[in-house]
N, CA, C and O of each residue as an XYZ file, in Angstrom:
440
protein
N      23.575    159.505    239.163
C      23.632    159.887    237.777
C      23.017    161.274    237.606
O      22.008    161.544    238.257
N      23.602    162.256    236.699
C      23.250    163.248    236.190
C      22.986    163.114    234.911
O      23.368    162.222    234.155
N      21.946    164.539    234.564
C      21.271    164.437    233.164
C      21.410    165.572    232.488
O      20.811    166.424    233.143
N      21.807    165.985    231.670
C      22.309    167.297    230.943
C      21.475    167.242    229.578
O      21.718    166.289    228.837
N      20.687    168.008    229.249
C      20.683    168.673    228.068
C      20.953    169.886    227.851
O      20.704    170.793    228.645
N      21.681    170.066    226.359
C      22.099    171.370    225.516
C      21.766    171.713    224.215
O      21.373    170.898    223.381
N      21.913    172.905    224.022
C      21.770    172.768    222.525
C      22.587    173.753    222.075
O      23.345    174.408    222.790
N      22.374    173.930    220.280
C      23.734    173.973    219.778
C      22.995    175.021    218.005
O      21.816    174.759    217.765
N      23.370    175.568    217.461
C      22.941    175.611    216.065
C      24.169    175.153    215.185
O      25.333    175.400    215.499
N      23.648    174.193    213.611
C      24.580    174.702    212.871
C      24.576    175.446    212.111
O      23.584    176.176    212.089
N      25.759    175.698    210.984
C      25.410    176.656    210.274
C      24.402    176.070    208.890
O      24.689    175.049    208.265
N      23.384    176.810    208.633
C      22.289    176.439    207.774
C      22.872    175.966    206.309
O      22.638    176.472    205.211
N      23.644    174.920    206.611
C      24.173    174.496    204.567
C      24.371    172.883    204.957
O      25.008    172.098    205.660
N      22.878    173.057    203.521
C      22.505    171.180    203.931
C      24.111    170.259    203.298
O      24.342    169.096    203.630
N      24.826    170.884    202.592
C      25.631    169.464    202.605
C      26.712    169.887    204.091
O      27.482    169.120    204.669
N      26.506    170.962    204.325
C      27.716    170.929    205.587
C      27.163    170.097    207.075
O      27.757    169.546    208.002
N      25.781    170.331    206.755
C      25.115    169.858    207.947
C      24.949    167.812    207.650
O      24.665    167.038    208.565
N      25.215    167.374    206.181
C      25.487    166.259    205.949
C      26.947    165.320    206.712
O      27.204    164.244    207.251
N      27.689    166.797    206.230
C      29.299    166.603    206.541
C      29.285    166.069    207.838
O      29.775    164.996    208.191
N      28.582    167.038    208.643
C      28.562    166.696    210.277
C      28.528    166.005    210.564
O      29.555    165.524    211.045
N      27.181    165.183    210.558
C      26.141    163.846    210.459
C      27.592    162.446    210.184
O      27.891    161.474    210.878
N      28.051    162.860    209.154
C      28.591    161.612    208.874
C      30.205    161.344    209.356
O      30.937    160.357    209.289
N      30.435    163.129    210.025
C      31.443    162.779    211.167
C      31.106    161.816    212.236
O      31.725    160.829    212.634
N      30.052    162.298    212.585
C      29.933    161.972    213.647
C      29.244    160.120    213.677
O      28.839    159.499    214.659
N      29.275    159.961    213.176
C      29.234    158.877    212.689
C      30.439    157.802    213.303
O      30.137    156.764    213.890
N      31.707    158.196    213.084
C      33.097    158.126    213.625
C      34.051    159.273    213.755
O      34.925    159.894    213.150
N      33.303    159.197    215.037
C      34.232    160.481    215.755
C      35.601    160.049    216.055
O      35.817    158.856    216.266
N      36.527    160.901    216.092
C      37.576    160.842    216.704
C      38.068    159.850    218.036
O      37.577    160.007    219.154
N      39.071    158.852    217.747
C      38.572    158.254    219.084
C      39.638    158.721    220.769
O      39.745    158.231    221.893
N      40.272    160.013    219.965
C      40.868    160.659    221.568
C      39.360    161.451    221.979
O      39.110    161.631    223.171
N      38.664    161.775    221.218
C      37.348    162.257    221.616
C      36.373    161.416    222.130
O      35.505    161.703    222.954
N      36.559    160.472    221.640
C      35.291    159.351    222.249
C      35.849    159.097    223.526
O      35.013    159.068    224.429
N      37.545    158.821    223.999
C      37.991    158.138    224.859
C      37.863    159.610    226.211
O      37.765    159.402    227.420
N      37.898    160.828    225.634
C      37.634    162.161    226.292
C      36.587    161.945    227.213
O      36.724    162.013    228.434
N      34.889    161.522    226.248
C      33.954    161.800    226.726
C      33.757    160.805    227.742
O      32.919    160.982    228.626
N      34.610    159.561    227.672
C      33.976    158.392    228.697
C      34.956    158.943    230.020
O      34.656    158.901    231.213
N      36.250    159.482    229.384
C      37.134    159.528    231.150
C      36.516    160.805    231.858
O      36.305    160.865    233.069
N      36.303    161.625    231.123
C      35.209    162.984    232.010
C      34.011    162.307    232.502
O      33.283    163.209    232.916
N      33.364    161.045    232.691
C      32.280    160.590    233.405
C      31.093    160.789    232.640
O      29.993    160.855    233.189
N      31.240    160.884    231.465
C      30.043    161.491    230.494
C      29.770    159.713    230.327
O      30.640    159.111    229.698
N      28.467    158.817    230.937
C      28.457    157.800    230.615
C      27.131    157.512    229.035
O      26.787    156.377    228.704
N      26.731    158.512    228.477
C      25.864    158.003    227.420
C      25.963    160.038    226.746
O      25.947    161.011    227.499
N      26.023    160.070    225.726
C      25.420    161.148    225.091
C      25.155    160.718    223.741
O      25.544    159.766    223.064
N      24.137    161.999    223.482
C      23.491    161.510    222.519
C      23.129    162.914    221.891
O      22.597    163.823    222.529
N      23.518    162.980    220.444
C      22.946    164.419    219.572
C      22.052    163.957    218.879
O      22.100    162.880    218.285
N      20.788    165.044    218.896
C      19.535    164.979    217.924
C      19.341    166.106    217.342
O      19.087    167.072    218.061
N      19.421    166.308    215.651
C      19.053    167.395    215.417
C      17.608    167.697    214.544
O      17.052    166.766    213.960
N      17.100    168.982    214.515
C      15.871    168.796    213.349
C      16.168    170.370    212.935
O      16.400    171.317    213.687
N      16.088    170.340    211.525
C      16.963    171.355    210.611
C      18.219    171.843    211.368
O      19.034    171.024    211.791
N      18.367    173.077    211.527
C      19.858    172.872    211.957
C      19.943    173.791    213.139
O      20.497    174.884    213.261
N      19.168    172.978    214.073
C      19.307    172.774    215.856
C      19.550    171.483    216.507
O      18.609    170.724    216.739
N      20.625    171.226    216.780
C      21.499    170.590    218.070
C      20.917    170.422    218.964
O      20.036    171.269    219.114
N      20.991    169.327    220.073
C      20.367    168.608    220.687
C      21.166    167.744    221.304
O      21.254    166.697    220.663
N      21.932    167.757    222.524
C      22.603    166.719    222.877
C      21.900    166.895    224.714
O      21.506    167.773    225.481
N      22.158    165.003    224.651
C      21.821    164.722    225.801
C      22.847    163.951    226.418
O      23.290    162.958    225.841
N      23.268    164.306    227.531
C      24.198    163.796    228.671
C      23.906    163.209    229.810
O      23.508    163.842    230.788
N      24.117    161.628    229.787
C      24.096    161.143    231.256
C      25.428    161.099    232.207
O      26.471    160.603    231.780
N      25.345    161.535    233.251
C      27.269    161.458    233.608
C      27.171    160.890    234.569
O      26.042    160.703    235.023
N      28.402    160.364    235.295
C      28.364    159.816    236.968
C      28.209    161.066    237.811
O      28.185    162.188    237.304
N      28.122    160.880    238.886
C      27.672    161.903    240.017
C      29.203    162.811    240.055
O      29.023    163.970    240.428
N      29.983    162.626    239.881
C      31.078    163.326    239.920
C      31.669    164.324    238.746
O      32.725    164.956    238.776
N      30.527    164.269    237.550
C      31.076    165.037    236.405
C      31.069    166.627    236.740
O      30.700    167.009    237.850
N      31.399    167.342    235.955
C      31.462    168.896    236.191
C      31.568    169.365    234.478
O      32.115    168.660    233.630
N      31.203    170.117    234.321
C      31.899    170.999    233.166
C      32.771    171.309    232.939
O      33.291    171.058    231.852
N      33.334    172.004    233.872
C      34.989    172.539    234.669
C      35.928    172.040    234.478
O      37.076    172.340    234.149
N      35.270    171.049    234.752
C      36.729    169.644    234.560
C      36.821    169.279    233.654
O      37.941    168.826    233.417
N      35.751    169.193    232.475
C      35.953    168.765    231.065
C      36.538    169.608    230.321
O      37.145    169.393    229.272
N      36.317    170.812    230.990
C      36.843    172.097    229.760
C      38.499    172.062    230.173
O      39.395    172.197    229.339
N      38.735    171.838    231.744
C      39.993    171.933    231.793
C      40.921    171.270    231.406
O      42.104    171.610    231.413
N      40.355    170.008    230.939
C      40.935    168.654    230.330
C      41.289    169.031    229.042
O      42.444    168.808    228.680
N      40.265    169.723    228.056
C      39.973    170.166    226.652
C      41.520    170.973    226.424
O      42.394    170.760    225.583
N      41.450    171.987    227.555
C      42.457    172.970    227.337
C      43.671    172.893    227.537
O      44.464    173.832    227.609
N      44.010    171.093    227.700
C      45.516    171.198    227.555
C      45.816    169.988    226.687
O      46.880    169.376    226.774
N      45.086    169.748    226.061
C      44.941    168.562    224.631
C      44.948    168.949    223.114
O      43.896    169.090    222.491
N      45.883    169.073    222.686
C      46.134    169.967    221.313
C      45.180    169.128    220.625
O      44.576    169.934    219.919
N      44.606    167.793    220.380
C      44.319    166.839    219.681
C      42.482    167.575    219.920
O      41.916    168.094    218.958
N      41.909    167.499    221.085
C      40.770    168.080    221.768
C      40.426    169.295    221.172
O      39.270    169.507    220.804
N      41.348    170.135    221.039
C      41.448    171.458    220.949
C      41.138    171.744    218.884
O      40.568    172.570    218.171
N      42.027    170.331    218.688
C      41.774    170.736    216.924
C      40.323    170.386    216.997
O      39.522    171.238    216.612
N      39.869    169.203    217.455
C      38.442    168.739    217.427
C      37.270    170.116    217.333
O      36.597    170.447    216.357
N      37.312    170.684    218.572
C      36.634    171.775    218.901
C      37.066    172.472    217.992
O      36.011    173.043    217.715
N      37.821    172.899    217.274
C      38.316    174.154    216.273
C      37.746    173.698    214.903
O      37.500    174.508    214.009
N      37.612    172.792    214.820
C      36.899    171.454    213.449
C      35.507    171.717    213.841
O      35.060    172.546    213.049
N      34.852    171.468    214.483
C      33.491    171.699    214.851
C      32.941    172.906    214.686
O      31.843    173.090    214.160
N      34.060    174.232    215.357
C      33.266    175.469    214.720
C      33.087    175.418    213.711
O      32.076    176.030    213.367
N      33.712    174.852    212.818
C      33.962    175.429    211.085
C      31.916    174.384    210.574
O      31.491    174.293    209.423
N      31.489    174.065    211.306
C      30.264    173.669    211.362
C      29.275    174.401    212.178
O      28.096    174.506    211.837
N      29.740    174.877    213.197
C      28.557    175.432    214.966
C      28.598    176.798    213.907
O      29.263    177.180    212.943
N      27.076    177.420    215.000
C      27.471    178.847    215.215
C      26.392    179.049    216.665
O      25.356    178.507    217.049
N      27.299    180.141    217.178
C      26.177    179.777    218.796
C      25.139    180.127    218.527
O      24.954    180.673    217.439
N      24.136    179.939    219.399
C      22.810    180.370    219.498
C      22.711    181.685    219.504
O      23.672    182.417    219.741
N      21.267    182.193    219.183
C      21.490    184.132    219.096
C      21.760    184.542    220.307
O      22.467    185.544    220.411
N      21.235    183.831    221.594
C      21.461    184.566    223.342
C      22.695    183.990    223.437
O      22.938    184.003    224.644
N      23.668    183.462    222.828
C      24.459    182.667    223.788
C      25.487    183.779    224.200
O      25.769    184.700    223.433
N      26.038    183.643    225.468
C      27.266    184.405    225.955
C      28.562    184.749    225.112
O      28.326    184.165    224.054
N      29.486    185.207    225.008
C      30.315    185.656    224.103
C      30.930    184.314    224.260
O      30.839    183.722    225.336
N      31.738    183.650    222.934
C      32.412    182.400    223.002
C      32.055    181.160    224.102
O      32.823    180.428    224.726
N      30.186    181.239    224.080
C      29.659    179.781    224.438
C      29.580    179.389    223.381
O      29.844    180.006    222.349
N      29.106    178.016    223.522
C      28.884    176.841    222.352
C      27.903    176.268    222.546
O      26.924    176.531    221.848
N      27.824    175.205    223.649
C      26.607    174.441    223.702
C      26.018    175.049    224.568
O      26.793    175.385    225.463
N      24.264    175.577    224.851
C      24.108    176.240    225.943
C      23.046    175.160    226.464
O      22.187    174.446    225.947
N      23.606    175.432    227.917
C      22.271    174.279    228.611
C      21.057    174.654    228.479
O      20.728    175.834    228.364
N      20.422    173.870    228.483
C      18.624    174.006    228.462
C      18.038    173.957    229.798
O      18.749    173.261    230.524
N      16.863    174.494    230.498
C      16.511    174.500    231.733
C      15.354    173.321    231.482
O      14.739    173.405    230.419
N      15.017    172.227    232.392
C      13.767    171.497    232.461
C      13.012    172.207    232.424
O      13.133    173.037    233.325
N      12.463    172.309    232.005
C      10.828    172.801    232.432
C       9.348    172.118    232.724
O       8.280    172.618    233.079
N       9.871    170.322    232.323
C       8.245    169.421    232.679
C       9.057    168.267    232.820
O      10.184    168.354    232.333
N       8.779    167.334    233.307
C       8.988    165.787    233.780
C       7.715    165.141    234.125
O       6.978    165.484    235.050
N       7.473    163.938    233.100
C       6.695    163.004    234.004
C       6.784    162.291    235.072
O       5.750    161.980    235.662
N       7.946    161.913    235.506
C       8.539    161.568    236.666
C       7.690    161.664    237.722
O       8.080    161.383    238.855
């Protein structure tokens, strides 16, 4: 098993950031059925004001690569993600047209 965290901003407007919340609530289910066949076996978004927070457990075989390449030939995927900007905005460092940017560990009790 792998462990991914990312994060994400939205855009700062409390009923849009409501809107989100209660998408996500019931997401899409070519999206739900997305995240389980890419090996994504648990995620989970946490936000506090309007920073994003998702955590990813996957099987040993997940990639990014492969999820994005999946994304990019799914018109249905593709509206999803295009629906979501109209909520995201990247982080101030993020790379030109990133979205979620990974977070580095930095402590474990482990």
């Amino acid at each position: 098993m792998k462990k991914y965290c990312l994060a994400l901003d939205l855009i700062d407007d409390p009923a849009r950031i409501d809107e989100y919340e209660e998408i996500h609530k019931n997401i899409w289910p070519e999206v739900k059925t997305h995240i389980h066949d890419c090996g994504i076996t648990l995620m989970e978004l946490y936000r506090t004001g309007d920073r994003l927070f998702m955590i990813m457990e996957t099987s040993d075989d997940f990639s990014f690569e492969k999820m994005a390449a999946k994304e990019s030939t799914d018109p249905r995927l593709q509206e999803w993600e295009s629906f979501m900007w109209t909520f995201q905005k990247p982080l101030p460092w993020s790379k030109p047209g990133e979205k979620w940017v990974l977070m580095n560990r930095i402590f474990s009790s482990a």
